[in-house]
N, C-alpha and C positions, 0 to 999 in steps of 0.2 A: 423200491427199496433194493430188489434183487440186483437187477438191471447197476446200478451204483457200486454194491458189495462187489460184483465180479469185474467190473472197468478199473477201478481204482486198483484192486489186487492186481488187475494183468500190467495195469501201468509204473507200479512200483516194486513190483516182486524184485525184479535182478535189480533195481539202484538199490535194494533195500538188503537186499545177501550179499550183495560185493562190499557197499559200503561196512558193513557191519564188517567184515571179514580182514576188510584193508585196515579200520580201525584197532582190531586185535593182533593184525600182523607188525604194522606199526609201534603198540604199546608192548608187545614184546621181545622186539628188534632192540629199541632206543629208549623204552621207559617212560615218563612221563614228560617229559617235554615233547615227546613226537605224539604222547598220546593229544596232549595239549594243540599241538599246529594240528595236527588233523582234526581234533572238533572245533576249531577256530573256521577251520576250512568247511567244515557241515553248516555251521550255521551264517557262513557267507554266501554259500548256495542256498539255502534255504531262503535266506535275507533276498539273494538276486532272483530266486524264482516268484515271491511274492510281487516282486518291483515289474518282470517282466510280464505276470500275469493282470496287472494294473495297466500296465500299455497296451496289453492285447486287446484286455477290458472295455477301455476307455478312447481307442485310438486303432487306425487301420495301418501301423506303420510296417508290423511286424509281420512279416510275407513266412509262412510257417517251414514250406519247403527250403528256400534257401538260410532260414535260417537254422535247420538242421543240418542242412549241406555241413556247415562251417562247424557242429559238432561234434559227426559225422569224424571229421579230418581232426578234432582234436583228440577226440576220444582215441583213433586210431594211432597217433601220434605218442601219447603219453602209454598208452598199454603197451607203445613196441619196444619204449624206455623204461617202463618196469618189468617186460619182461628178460631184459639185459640188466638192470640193477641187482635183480634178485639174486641171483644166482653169486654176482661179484662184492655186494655187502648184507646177504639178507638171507645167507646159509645159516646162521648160529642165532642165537638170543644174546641181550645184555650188550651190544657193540656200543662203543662209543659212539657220541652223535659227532661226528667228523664231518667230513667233505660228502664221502661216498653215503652215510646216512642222511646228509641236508639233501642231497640228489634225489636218492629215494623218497624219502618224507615228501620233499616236495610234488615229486611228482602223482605219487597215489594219494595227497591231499588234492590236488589240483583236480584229478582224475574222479576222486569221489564225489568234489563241487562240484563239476558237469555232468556228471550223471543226474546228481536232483536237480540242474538248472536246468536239465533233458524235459527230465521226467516228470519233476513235480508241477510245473507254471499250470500246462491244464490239470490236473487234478483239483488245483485251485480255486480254477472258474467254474468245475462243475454245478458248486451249490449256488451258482448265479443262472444258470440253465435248467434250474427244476421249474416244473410248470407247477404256479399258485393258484390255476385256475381261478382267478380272481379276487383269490379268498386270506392275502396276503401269508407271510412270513409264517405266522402261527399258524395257520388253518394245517391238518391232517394231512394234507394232498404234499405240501411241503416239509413236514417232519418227518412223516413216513423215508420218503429219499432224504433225507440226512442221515437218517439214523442207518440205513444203510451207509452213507460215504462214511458216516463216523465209526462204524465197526469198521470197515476194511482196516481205516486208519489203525484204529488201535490194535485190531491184530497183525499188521506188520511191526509196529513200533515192540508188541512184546516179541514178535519174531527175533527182530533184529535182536533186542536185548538178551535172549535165549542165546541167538548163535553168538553174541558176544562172548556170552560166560563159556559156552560152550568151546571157544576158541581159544580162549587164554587157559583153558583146563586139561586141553590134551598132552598127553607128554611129550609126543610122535610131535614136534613144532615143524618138525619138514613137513607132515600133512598139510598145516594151512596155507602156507603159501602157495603149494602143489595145489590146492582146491580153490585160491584166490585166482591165479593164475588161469588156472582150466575153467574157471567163471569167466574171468577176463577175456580170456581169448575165443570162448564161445561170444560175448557178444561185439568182440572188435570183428569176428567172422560175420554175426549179424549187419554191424554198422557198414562194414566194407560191400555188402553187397547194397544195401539204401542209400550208399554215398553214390553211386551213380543215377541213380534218378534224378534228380534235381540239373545234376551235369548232362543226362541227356534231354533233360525237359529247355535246359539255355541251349542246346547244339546250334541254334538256329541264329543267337547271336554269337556266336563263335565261327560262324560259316561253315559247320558240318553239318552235312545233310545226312545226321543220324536219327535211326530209327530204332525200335528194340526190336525191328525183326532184322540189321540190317548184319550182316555174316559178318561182318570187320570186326562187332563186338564180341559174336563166338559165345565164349561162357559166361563173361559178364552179362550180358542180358540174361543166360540162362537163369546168372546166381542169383541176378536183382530179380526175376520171378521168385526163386526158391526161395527165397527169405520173405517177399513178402505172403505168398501164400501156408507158409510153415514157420510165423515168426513165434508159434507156442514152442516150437520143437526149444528153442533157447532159453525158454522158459523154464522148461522140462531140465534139460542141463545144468542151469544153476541148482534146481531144487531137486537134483542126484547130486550135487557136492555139498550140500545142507544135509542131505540127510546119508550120508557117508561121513561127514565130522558129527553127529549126533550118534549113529552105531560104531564109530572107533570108543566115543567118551563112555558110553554106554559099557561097554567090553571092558576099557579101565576100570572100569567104578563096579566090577563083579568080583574083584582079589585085591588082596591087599600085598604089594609086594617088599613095602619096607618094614624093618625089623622092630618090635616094640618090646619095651622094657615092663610093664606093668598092665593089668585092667584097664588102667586112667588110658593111655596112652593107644588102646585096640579100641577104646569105645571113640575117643576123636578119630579116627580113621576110617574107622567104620559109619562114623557120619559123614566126614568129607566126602566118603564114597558113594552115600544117599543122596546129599547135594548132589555129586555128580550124573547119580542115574536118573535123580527128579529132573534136572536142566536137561539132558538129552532126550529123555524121555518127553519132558514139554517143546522141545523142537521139532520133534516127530510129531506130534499134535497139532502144529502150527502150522507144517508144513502139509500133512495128509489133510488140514482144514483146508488152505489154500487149495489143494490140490481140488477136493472135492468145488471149491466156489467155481474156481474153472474148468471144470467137465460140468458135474451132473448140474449146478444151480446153473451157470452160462448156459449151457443145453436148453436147460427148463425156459427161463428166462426168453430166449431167443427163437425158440422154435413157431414155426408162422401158425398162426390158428384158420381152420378153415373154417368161414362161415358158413351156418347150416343151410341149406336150400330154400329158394324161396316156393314160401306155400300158394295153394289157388286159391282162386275167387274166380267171382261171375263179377261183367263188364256189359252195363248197360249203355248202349252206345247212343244209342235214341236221347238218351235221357242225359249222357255223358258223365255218367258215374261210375262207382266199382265198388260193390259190395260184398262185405265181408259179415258171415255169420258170427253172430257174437258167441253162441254155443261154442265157435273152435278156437276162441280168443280168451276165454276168459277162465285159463287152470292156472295164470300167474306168472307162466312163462312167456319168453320173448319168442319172438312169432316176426317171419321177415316176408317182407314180398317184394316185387318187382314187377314192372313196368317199362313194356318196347314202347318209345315216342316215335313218331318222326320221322324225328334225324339220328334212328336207331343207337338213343341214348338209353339205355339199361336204366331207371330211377329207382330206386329202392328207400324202401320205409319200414319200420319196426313198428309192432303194436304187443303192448305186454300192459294188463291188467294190472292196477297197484292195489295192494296191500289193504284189506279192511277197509274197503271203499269199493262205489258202485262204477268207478271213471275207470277210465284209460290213459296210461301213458301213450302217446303216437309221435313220432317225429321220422324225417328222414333219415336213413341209414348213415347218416353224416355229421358233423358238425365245424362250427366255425374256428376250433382252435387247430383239429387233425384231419378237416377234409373228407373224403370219401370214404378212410379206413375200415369204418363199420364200427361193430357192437358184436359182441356174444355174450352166452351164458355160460356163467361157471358156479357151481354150488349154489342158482339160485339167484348171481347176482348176474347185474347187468354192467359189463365193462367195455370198455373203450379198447379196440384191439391195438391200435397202434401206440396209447402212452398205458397202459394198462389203467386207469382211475376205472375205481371203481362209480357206477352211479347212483345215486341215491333215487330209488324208484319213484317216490311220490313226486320228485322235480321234474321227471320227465313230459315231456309236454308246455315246459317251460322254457324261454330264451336266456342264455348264459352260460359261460364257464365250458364245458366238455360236453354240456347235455347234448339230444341230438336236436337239428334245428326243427321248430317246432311246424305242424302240416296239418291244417284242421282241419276238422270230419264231424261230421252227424251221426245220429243215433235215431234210426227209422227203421220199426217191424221188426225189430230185432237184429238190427244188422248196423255194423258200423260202415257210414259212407264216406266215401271218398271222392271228390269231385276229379275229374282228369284235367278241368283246367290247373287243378295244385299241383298236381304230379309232375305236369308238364313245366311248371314254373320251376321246379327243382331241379331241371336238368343242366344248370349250369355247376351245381354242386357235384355230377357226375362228369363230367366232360375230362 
């Protein structure tokens, strides 16, 4: 669930601020016909990012880097024309939609369809990539991550809606463009350093024998590292100009500065000014949510777990067994161990007692859907360290789904055995 909530956020945060932002700059430039072509323009990206997420889906045509390349070069294209438009028809509100208005409009409509044509295709395919562990559509394992992609969703979608209201409310209208702008050009600064990877990943059919360590590219290589190891930093940037138009509207909406004639006339003002502290006030909310999904939940989410050590036992070799006291097995906890082969292959196997029952769960430290990753305990439960699923105790020692693969053993003198020819059989699960 976690893992979802914070991907989806990092992936549509700035298409989801800019656009919003271009929408409100837009609708009160030229009214509602520009508001008009720009949501014509949202929901043709939107329309094309479903279509390309269907070809990615179902087809290997779509080569991911060069077709960001071509992005890339539009995105930077259209942002270096709105940052020349602005200035020469996008000083004042209310303009006529003329020539210099069709220019503009067009262009920061065009600019907000590739950002979602960017951004949203995969987000798309995610809920095609959750593992059902066999248990299809409906089972738990696959509603859980939904219901994470589907919050992210909807907390940007009121985002956006927030800083819409938020945008058409301030009075200061040279702030949004100045905050559209300063989004913009933080991530045309992003784009422009990830437009050369792809251009130096072809050098080779260009005939340049470029490398990213090779001095002719200088800082370009520097930037294209700096951006992709610091691509939060731009992150951060958009959501300091969201929540800089949320404390200017905020500030408005604490005095009332035009003149009233009656009671009737102080009490509407005094609520428009509620409206406006509640809208800014829920942008700050939106935005310190996001904020938190990507620090502390991505943190939580991402941080590698170490598996506990594995415990002893005695190793009857005469006999080719390995014997484990039931007494140290059986508090309900998972319990790991391991095994040098051979061909000093590490094998490792879990044993954790189930629940209101005299048995054992046992299987190797493995399984057939995540490989070697392991198992631990958390609060008791038994989870899959590399998709997090949790497992259902009493299945363990069963074949299917995430369990671990299953590694049989006897029960003699008190001691649970283990034969070495099984151990040794598992080592291709380690390898």
């Amino acid at each position: 669930m976690f893992k979802y909530l914070w991907m989806v956020t990092q992936d549509l945060f700035i298409t989801v601020v800019l656009t919003a932002l271009m929408h409100a700059v837009l609708s009160r430039l030229f009214g509602r016909r520009a508001r008009l072509f720009h949501g014509i323009a949202l929901g043709t990206g939107v329309l094309a990012s479903a279509a390309l997420a269907a070809v990615k889906f179902n087809t290997r045509l779509i080569i991911s880097s060069r077709w960001n390349h071509t992005i890339y070069a539009v995105v930077l294209g259209l942002t270096l024309a709105i940052l020349i438009l602005t200035p020469l028809f996008g000083r004042r509100e209310n303009r006529p939609f003329r020539t210099g208005g069709v220019l503009l409009c067009t262009a920061g409509s065009l600019l907000s369809a590739t950002l979602i044509f960017y951004s949203l295709p995969g987000v798309l395919l995610y809920p095609f990539s959750f593992n059902t562990m066999g248990q299809g559509y409906l089972s738990s394992y696959y509603l859980v991550r939904m219901a994470g992609w589907l919050g992210a969703l909807v907390l940007l979608l009121i985002l956006a809606r927030l800083l819409y209201v938020c945008a058409l409310s301030v009075r200061r209208y040279g702030a949004v463009p100045l905050l559209l702008n300063t989004g913009l050009l933080s991530f045309a600064v992003y784009c422009f350093g990830r437009f050369f990877v792809p251009w130096v990943n072809r050098a080779k059919w260009l005939r340049w024998p470029v490398k990213y360590t090779d001095a002719a590219w200088g800082w370009i290589g520097d930037w294209m590292m700096f951006t992709a190891n610091h691509a939060m930093l731009f992150i951060w940037i958009t959501a300091a100009a969201a929540v800089l138009l949320a404390v200017l509207l905020f500030r408005q909406g604490t005095v009332i500065r035009e003149p009233y004639d009656n009671p009737a006339q102080l009490r509407k003002l005094k609520a428009r000014n509620r409206h406006w502290r509640r809208a800014a006030a829920g942008l700050l909310a939106c935005v310190a949510l996001c904020a938190v999904i990507l620090t502390a939940v991505k943190t939580n989410d991402t941080k590698q777990v170490e598996l506990s050590a594995p415990e002893a036992y005695t190793v009857d070799r005469e006999a080719g067994v390995i014997l484990v006291p039931m007494e140290d097995v059986s508090d309900g906890h998972l319990h790991r161990f391991e095994y040098k082969t051979d061909k000093n292959i590490n094998v490792r196997w879990i044993v954790v007692k189930k629940p209101n029952s005299a048995a054992f769960g046992v299987g190797l430290d493995a399984c057939e859907v995540c490989g070697n990753a392991g198992y631990f305990e958390r609060s008791g439960q038994i989870i899959c360290k590399r998709c997090d699923v949790v497992m259902n105790i009493n299945t363990i020692g069963f074949k299917g789904g995430c369990n671990p693969i299953p590694m049989p053993y006897e029960v003699r003198d008190r001691n649970l055995i283990f034969r070495l020819s099984d151990i040794v059989a598992g080592e291709k699960e380690f390898r």
